[in-house]
Rosetta silent file (secondary structure, phi, psi, omega in degrees, C-alpha in Angstrom):
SEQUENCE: XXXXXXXXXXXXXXXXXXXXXXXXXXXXXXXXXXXXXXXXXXXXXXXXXXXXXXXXXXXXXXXXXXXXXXXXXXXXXXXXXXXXX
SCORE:     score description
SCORE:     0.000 S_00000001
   1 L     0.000  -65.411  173.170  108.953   83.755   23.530 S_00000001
   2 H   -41.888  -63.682  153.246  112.315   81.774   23.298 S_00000001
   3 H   -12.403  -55.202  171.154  111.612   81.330   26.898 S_00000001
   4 H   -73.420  -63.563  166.187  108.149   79.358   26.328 S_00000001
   5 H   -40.058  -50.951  164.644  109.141   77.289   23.949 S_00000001
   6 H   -69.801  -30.812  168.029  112.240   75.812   26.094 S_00000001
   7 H   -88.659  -38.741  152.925  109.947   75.102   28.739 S_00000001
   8 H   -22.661  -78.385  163.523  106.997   73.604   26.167 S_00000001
   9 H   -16.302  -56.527 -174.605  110.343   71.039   25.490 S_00000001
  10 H   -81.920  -53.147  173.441  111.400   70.182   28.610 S_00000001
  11 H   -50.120  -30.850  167.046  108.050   69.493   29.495 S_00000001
  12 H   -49.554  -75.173 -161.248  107.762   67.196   26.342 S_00000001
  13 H   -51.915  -22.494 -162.178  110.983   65.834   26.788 S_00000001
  14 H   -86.924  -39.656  161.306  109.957   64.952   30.781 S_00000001
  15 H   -37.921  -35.323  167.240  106.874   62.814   29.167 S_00000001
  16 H   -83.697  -35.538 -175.971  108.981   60.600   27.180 S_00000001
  17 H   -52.826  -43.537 -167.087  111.526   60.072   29.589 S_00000001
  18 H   -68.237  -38.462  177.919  108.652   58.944   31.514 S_00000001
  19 H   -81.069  -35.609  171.392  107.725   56.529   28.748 S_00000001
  20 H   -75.461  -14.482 -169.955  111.086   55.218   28.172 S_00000001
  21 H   -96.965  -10.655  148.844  111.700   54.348   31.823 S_00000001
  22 H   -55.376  -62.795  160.502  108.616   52.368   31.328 S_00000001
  23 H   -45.559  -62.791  164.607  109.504   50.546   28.557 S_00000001
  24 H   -36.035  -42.274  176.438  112.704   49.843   30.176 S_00000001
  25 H   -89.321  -12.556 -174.108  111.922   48.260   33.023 S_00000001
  26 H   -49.664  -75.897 -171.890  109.006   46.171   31.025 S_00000001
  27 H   -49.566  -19.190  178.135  111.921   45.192   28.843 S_00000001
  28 H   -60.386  -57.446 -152.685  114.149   44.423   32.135 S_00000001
  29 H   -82.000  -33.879  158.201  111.915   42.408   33.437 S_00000001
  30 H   -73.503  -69.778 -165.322  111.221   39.975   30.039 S_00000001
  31 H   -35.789  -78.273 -172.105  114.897   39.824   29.519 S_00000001
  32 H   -70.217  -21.999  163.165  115.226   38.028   32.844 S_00000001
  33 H   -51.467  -27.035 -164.466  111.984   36.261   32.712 S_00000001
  34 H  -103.350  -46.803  171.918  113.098   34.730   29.739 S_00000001
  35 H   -74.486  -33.005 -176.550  117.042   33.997   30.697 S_00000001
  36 H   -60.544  -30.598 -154.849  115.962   32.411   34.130 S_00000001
  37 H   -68.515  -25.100  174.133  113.442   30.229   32.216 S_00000001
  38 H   -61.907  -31.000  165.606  116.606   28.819   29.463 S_00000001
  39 H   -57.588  -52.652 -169.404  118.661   28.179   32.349 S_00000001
  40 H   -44.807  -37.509 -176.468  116.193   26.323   33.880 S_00000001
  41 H   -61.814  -56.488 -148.868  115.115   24.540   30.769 S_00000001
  42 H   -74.509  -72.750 -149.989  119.370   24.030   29.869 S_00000001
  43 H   -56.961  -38.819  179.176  119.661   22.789   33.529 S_00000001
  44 H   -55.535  -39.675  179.432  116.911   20.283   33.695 S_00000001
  45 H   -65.269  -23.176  178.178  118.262   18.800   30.443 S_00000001
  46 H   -94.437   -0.193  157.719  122.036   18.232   32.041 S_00000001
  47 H   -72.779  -42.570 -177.574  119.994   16.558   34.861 S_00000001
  48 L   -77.292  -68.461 -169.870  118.395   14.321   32.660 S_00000001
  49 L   -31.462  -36.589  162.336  121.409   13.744   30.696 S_00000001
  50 L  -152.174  111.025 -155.814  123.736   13.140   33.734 S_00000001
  51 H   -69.213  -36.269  171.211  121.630   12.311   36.912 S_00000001
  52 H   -82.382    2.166  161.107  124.569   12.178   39.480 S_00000001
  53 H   -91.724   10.712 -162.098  125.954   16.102   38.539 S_00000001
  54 H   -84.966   -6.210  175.731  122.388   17.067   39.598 S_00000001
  55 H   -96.324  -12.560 -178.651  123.817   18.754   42.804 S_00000001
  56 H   -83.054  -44.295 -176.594  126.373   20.669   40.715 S_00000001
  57 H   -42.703  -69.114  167.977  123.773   21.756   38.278 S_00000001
  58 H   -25.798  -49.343 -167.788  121.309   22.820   40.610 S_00000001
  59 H   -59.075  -66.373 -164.735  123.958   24.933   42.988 S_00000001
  60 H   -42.731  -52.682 -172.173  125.175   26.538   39.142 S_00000001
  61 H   -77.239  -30.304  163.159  121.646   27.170   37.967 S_00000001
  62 H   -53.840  -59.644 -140.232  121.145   28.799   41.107 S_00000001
  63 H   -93.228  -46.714 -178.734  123.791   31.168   41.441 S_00000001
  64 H   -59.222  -45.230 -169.405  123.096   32.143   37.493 S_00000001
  65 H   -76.755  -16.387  163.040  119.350   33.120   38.287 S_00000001
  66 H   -42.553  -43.977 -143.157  120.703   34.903   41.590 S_00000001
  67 H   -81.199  -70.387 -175.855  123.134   37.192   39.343 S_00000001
  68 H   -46.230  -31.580  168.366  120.275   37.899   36.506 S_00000001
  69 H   -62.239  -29.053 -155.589  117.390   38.676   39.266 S_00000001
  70 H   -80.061  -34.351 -159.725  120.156   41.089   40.589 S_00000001
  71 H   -95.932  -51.211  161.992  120.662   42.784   37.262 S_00000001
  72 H  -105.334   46.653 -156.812  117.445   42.920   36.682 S_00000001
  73 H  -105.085  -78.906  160.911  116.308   43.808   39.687 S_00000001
  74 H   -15.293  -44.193  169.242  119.103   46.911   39.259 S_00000001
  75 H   -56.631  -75.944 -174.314  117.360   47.627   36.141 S_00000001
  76 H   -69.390  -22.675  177.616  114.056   48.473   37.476 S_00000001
  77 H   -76.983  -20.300  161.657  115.214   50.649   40.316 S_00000001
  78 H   -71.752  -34.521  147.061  116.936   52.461   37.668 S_00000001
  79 H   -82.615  -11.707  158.431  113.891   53.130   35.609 S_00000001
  80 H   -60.807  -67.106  175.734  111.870   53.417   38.705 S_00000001
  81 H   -62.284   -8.456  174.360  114.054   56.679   39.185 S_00000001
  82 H   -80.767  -35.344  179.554  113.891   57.669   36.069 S_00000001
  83 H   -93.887   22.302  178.123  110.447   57.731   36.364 S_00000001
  84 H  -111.392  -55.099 -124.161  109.948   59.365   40.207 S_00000001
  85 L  -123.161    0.000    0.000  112.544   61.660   39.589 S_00000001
């Protein structure tokens, strides 16, 4: 009986996981959708503001949406496995 029950659970328990690793990468995936576009937005405005720093911006605004694709890039292969494995 005890037996049944603990396996009823774990199956429960494999469903949500399954739901959360979903959610997760959803949420991964706005979270950087959202910080790449405020750099971008942030960077165009220090372009406008000072037109000859526009190669420093640019490299900088690069390098930031580089690290945050990486992270959440990290992110979904980490809820990808939650949810294969």
């Amino acid at each position: 009986m005890l037996l049944s029950v603990l396996l009823q659970a774990t199956a429960a328990a494999a469903g949500i996981s399954k739901l959360g690793a979903a959610i997760g990468a959803g949420l991964a995936v706005i979270g950087a959708g959202l910080g790449i576009g405020k750099i971008g937005g942030s960077a165009m405005e220090a372009i406008a503001r000072q037109p000859e720093a526009s190669g420093d911006i640019r490299m900088n605004m690069i390098i930031a949406a580089a690290l945050i694709e990486g992270v959440a890039l990290l992110a979904v292969v980490v809820c990808l496995l939650v949810f294969f494995l």
